[in-house]
OpenMM code with the backbone's topology and positions (N, CA, C; nanometers):
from openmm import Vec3, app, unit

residues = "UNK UNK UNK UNK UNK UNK UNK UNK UNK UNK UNK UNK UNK UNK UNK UNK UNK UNK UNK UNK UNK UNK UNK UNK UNK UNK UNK UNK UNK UNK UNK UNK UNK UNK UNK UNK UNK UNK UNK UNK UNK UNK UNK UNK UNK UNK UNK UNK UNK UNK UNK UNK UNK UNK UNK UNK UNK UNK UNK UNK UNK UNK UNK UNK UNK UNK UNK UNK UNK UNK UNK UNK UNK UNK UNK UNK UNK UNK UNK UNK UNK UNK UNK UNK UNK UNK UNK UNK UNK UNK UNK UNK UNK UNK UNK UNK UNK UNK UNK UNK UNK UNK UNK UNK UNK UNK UNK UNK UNK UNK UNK UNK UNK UNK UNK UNK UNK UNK UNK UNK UNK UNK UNK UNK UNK UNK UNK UNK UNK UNK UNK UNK UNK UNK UNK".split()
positions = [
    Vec3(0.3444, -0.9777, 0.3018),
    Vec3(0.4134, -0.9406, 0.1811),
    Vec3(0.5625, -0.9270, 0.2139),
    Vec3(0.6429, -0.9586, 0.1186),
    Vec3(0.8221, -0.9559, 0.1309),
    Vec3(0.8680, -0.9376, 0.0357),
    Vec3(0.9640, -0.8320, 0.0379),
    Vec3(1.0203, -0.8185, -0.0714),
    Vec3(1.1152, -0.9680, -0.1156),
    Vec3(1.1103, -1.0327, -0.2573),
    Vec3(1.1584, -1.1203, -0.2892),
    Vec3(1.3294, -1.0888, -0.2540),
    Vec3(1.3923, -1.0121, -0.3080),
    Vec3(1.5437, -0.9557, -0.3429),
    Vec3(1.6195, -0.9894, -0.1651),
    Vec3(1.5087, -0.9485, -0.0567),
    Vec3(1.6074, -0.8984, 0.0955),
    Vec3(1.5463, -0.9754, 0.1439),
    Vec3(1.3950, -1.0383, 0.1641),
    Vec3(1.3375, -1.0852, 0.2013),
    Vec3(1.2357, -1.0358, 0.3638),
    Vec3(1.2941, -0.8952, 0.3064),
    Vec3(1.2433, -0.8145, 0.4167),
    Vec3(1.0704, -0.8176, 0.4137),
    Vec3(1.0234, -0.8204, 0.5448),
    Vec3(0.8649, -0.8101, 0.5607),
    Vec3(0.8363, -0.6471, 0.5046),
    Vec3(0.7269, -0.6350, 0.4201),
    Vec3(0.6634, -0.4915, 0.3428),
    Vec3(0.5658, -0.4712, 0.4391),
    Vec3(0.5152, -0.3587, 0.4280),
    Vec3(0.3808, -0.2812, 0.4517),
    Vec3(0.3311, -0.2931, 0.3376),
    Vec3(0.1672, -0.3506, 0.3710),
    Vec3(0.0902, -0.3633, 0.2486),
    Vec3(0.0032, -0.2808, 0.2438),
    Vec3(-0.1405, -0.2486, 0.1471),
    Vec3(-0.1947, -0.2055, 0.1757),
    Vec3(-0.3346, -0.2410, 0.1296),
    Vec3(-0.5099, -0.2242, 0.1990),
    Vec3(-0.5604, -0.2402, 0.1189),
    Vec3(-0.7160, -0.1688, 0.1627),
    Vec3(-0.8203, -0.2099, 0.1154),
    Vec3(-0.9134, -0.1056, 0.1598),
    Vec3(-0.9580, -0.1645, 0.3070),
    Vec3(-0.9452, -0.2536, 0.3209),
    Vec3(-0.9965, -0.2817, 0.4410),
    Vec3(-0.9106, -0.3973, 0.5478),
    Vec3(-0.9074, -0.3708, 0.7243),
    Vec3(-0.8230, -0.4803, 0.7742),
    Vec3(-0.6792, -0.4223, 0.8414),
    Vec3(-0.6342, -0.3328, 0.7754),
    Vec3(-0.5085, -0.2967, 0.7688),
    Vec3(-0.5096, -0.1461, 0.9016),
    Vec3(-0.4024, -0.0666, 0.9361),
    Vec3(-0.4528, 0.0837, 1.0073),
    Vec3(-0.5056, 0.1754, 0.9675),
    Vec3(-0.5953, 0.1969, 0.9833),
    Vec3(-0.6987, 0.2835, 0.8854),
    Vec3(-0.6590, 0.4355, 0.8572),
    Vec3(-0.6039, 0.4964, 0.7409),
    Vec3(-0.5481, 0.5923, 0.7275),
    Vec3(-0.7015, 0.7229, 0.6933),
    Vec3(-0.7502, 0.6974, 0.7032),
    Vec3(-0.8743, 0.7976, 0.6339),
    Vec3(-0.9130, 0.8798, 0.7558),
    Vec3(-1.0412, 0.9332, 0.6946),
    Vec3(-1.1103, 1.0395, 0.7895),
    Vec3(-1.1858, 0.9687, 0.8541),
    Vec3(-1.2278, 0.8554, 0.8514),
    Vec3(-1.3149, 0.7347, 0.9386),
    Vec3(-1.2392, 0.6789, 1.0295),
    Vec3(-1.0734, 0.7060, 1.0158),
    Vec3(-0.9679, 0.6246, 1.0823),
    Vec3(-0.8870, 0.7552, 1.1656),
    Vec3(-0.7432, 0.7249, 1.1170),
    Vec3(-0.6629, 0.8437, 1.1857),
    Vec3(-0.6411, 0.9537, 1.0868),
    Vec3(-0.7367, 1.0614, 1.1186),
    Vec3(-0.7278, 1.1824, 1.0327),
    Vec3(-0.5761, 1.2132, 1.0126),
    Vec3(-0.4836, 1.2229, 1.1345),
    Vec3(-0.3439, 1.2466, 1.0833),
    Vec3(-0.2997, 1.2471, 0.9254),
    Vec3(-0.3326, 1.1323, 0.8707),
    Vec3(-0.2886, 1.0735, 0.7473),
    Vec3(-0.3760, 1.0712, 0.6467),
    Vec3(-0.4709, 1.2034, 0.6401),
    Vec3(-0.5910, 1.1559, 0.5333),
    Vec3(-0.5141, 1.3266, 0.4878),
    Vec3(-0.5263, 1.2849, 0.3443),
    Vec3(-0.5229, 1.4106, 0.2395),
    Vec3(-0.6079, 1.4868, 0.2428),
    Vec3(-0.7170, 1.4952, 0.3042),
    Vec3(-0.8053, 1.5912, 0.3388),
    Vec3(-0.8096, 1.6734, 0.4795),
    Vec3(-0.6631, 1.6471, 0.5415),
    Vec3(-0.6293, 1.6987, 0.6601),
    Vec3(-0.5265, 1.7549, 0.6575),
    Vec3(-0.4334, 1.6624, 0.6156),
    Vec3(-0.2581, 1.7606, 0.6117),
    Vec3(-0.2513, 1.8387, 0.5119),
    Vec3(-0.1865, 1.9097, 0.5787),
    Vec3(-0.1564, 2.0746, 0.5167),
    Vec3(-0.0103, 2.0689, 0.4982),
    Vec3(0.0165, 2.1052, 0.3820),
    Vec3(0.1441, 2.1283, 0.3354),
    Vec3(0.1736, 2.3015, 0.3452),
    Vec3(0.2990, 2.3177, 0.3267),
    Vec3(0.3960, 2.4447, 0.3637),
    Vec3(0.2949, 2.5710, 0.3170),
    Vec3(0.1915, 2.5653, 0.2195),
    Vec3(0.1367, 2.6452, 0.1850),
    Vec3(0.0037, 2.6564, 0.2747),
    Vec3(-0.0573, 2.5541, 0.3279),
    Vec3(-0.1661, 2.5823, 0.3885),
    Vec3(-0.2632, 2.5000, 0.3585),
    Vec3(-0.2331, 2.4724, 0.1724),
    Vec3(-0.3365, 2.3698, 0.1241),
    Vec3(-0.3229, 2.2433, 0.1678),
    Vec3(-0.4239, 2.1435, 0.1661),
    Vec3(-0.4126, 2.0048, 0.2203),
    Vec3(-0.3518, 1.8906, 0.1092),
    Vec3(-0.3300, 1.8678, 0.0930),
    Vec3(-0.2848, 1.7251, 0.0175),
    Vec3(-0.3826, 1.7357, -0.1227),
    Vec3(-0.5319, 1.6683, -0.0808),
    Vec3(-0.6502, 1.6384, -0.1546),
    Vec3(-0.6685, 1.7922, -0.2160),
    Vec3(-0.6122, 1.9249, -0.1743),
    Vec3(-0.6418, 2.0158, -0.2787),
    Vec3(-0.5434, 2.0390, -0.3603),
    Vec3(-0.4283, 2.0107, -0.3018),
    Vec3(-0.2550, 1.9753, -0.4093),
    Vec3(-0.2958, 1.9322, -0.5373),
    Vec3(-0.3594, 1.8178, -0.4794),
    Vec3(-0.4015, 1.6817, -0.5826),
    Vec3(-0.4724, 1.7187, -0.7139),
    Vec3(-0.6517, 1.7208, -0.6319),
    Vec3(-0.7360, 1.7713, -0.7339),
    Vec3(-0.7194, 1.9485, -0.8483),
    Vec3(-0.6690, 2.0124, -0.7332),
    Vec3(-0.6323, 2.1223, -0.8506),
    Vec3(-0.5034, 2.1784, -0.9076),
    Vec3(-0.4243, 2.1258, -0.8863),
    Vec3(-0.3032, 2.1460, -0.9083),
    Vec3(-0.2166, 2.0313, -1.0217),
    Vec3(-0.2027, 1.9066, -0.9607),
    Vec3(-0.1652, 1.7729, -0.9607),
    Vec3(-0.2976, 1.7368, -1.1669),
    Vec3(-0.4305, 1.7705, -1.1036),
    Vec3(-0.4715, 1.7134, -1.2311),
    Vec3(-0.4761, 1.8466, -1.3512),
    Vec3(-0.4750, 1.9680, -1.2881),
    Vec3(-0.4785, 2.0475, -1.3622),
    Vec3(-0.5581, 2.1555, -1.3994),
    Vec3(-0.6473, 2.1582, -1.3310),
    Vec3(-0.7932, 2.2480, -1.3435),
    Vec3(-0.8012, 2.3719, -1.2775),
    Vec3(-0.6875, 2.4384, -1.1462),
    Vec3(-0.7151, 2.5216, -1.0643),
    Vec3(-0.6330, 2.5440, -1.0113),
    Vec3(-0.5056, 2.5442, -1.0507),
    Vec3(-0.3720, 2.5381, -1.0088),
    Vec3(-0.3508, 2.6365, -0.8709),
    Vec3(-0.3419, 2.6299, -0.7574),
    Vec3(-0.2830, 2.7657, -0.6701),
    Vec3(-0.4477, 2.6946, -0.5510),
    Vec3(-0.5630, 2.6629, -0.6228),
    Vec3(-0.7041, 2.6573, -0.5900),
    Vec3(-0.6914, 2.5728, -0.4607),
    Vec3(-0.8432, 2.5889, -0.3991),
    Vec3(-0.9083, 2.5034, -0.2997),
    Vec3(-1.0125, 2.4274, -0.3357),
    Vec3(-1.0791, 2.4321, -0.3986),
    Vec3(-1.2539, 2.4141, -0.4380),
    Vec3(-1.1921, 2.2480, -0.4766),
    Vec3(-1.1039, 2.1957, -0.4418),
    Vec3(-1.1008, 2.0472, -0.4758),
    Vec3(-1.2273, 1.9536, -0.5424),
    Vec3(-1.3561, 1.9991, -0.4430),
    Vec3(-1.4499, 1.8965, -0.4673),
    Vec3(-1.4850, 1.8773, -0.6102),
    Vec3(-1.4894, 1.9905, -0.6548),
    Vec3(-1.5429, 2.0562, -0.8257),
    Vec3(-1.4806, 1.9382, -0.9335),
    Vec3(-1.3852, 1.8654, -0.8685),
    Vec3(-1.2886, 1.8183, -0.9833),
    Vec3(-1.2636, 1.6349, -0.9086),
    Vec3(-1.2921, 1.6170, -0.8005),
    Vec3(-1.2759, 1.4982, -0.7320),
    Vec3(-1.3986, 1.3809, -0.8448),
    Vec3(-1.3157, 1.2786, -0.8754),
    Vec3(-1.3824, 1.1777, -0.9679),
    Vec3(-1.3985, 1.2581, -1.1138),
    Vec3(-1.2944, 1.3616, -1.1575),
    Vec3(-1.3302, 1.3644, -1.2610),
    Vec3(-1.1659, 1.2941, -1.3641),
    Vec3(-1.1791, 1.2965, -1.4800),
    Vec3(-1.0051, 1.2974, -1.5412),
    Vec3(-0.9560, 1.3993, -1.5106),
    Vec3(-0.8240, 1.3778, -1.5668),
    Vec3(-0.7530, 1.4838, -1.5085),
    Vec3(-0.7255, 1.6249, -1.6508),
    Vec3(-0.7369, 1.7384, -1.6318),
    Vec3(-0.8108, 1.8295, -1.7321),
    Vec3(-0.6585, 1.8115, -1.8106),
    Vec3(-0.5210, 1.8266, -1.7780),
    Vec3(-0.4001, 1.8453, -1.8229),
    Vec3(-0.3401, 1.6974, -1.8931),
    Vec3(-0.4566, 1.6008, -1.8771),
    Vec3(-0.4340, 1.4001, -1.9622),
    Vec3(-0.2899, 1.3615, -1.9043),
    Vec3(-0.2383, 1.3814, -1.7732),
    Vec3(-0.1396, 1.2755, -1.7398),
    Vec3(-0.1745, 1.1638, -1.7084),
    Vec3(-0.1776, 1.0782, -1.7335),
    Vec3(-0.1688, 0.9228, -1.7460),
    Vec3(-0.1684, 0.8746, -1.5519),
    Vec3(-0.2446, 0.7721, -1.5433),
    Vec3(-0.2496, 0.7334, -1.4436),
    Vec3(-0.1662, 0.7082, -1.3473),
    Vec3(-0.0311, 0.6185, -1.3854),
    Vec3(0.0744, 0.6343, -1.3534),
    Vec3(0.1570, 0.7773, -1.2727),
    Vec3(0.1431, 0.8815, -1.3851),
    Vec3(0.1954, 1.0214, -1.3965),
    Vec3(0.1185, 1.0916, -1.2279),
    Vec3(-0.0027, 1.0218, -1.2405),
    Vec3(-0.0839, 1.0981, -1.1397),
    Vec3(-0.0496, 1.0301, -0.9801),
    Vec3(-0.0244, 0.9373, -0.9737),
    Vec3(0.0162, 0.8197, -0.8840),
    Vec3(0.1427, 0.9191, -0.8355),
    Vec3(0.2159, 0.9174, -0.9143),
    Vec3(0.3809, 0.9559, -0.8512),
    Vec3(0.3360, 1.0692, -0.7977),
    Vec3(0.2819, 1.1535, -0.8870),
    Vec3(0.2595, 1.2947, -0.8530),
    Vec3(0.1802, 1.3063, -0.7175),
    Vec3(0.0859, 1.2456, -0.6444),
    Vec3(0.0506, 1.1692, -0.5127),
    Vec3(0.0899, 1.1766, -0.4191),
    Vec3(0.2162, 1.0615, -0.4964),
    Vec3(0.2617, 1.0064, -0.3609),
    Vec3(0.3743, 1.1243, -0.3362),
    Vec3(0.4364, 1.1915, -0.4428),
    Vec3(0.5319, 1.3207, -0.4182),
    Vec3(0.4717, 1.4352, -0.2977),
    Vec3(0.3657, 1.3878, -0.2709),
    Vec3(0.2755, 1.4776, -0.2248),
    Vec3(0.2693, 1.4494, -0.0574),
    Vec3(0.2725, 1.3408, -0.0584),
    Vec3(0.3203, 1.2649, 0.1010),
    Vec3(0.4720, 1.2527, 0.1159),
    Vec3(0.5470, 1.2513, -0.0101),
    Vec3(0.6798, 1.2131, 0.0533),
    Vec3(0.7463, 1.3769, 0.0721),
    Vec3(0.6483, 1.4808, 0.0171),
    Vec3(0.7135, 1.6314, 0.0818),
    Vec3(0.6468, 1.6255, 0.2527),
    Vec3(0.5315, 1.5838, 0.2585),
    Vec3(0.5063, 1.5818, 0.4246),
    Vec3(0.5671, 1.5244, 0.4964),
    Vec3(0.5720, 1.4264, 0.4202),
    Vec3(0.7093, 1.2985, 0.5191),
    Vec3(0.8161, 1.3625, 0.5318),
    Vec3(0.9025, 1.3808, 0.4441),
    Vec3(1.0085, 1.4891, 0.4940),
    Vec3(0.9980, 1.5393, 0.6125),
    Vec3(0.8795, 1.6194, 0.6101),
    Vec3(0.8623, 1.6922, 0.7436),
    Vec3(0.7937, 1.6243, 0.8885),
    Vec3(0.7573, 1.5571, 0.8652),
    Vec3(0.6821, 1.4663, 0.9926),
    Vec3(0.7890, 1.2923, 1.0284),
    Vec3(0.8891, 1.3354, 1.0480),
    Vec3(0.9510, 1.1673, 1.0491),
    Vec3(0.8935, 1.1246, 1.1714),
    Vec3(0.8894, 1.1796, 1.2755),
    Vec3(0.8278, 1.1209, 1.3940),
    Vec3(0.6673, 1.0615, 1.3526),
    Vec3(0.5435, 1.1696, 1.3051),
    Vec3(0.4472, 1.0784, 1.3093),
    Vec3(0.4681, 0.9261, 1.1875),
    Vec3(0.5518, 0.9818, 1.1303),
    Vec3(0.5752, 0.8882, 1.0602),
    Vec3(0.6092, 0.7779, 1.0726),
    Vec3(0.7126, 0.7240, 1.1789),
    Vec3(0.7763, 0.6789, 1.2470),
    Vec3(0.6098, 0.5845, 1.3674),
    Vec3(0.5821, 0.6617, 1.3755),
    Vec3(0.4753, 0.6109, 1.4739),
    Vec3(0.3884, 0.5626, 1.3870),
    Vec3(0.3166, 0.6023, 1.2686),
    Vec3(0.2298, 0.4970, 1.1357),
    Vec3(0.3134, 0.3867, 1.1247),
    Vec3(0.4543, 0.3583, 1.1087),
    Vec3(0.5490, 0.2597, 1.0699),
    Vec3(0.4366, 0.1137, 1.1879),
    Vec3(0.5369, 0.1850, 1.3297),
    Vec3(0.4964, 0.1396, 1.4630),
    Vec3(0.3081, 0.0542, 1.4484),
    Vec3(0.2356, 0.1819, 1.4018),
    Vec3(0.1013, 0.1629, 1.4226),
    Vec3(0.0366, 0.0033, 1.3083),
    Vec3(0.1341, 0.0238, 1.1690),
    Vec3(0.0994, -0.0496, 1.0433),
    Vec3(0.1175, -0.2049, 1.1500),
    Vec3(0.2617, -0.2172, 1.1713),
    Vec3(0.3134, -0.3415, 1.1894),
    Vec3(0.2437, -0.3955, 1.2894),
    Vec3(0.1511, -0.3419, 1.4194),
    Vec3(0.0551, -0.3812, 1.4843),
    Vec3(-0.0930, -0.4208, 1.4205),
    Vec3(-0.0765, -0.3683, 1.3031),
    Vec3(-0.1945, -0.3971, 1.2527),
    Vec3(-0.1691, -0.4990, 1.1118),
    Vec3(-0.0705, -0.6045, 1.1621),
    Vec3(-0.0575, -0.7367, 1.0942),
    Vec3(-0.0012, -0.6405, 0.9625),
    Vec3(0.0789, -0.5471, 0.9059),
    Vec3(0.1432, -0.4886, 0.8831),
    Vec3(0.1189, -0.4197, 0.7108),
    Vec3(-0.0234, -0.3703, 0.7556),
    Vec3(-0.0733, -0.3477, 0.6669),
    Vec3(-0.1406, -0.1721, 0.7293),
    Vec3(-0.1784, -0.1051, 0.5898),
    Vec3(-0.2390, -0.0060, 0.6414),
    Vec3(-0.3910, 0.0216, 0.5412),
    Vec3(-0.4815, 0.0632, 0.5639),
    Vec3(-0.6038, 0.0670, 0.5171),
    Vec3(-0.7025, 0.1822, 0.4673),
    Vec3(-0.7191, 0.1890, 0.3266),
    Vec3(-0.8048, 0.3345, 0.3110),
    Vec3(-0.9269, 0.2450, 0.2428),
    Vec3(-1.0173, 0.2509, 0.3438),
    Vec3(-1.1893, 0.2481, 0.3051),
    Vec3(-1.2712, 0.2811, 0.2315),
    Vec3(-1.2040, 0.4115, 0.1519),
    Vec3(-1.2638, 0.4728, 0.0535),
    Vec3(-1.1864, 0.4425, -0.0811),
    Vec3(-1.1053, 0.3925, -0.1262),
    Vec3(-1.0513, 0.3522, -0.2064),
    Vec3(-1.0816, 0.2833, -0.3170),
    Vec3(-1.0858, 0.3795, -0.4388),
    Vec3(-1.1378, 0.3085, -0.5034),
    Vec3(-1.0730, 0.2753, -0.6525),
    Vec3(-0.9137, 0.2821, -0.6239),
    Vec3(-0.8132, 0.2177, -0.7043),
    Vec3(-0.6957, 0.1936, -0.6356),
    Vec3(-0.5753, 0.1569, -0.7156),
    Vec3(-0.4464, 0.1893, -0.6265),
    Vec3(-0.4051, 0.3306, -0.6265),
    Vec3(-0.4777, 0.4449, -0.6174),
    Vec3(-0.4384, 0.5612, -0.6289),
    Vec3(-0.5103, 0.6044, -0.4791),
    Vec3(-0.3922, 0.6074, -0.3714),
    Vec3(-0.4590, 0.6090, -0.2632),
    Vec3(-0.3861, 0.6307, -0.1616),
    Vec3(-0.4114, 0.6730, -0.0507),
    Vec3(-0.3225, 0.7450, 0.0433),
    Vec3(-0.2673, 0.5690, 0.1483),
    Vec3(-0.3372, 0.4807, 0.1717),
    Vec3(-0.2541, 0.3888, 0.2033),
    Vec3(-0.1131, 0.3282, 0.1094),
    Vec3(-0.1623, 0.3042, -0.0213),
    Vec3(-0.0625, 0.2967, -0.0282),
    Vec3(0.0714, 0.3319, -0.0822),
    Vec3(0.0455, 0.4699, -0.1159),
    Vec3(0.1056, 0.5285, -0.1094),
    Vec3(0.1858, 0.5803, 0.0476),
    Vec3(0.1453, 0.5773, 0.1806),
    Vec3(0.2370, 0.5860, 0.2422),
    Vec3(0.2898, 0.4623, 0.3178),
    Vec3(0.1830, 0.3215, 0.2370),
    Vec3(0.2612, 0.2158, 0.2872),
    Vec3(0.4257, 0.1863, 0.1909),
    Vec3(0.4706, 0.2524, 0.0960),
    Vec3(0.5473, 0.2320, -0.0116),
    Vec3(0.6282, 0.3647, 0.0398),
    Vec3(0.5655, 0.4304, 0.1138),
    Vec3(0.6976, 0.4978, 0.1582),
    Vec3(0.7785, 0.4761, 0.3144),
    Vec3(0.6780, 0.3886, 0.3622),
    Vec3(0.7036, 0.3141, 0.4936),
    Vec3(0.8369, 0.2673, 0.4489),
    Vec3(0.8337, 0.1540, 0.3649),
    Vec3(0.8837, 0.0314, 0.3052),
    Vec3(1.0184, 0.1156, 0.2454),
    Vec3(1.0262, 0.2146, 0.1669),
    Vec3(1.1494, 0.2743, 0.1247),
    Vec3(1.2459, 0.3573, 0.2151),
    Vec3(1.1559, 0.3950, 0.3170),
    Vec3(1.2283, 0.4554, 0.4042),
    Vec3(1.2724, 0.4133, 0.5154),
    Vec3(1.2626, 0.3371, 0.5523),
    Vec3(1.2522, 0.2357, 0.7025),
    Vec3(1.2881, 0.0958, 0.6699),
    Vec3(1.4277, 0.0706, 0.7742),
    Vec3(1.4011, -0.0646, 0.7869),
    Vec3(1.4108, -0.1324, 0.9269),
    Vec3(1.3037, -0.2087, 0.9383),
    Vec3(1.2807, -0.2447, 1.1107),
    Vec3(1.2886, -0.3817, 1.1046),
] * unit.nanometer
topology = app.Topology()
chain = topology.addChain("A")
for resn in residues:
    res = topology.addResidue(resn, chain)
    for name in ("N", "CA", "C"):
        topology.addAtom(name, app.Element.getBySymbol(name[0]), res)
């Protein structure tokens, strides 16, 4: 993949092939591992906070595959996501820096297995690879 405009090589992303970002792969990078400033992980940001059902909460699972209780639009939920990695990123440039490293060895793609839209932790931090980095 390249961006048309620079012609720079992208990080892509897809469920399978790519560096495997999940809990089957490198936990580092699975939303069900990193912990943000509060303690909560990503995937409980997400499900109770992000869609609306449990704001402050943990019990994520209660609400995983359901809509979102507060109706932001798919899109709305996407940003709100990936806002969610780009506050960790902030704080992790080094491992970050090393996923960059890890993607481009892996034909320069990164991979979530469980994926079952574009609402997803590859690529969402392959799109922040790509905005933040240029190698």
């Amino acid at each position: 993949m390249f961006d048309v405009e620079t012609g720079k090589r992208l990080i892509g992303w897809s469920r399978r092939g790519g560096y495997d970002v999940t809990t089957k792969g490198d936990t580092r990078f699975s939303p069900l591992v990193i912990k943000l400033a509060d303690g909560r992980t990503i995937e409980e940001h997400y499900q109770c906070d992000v869609k609306g059902y449990d704001v402050g909460g943990v019990g994520w699972e209660r609400f995983k595959g359901k809509p979102p209780l507060n109706r932001k639009t798919r899109d709305e939920l996407y940003t709100d996501f990936k806002a969610l990695y780009n506050g960790w990123a902030d704080e992790n440039d080094v491992l970050l820096r090393e996923l960059l490293s890890l993607a481009i060895s892996h034909g320069y793609m990164l991979s979530d297995r469980f994926a079952t839209s574009d609402l997803n932790q590859a690529r969402a931090l392959s799109e922040i690879l790509n905005e933040r980095y240029d190698w």
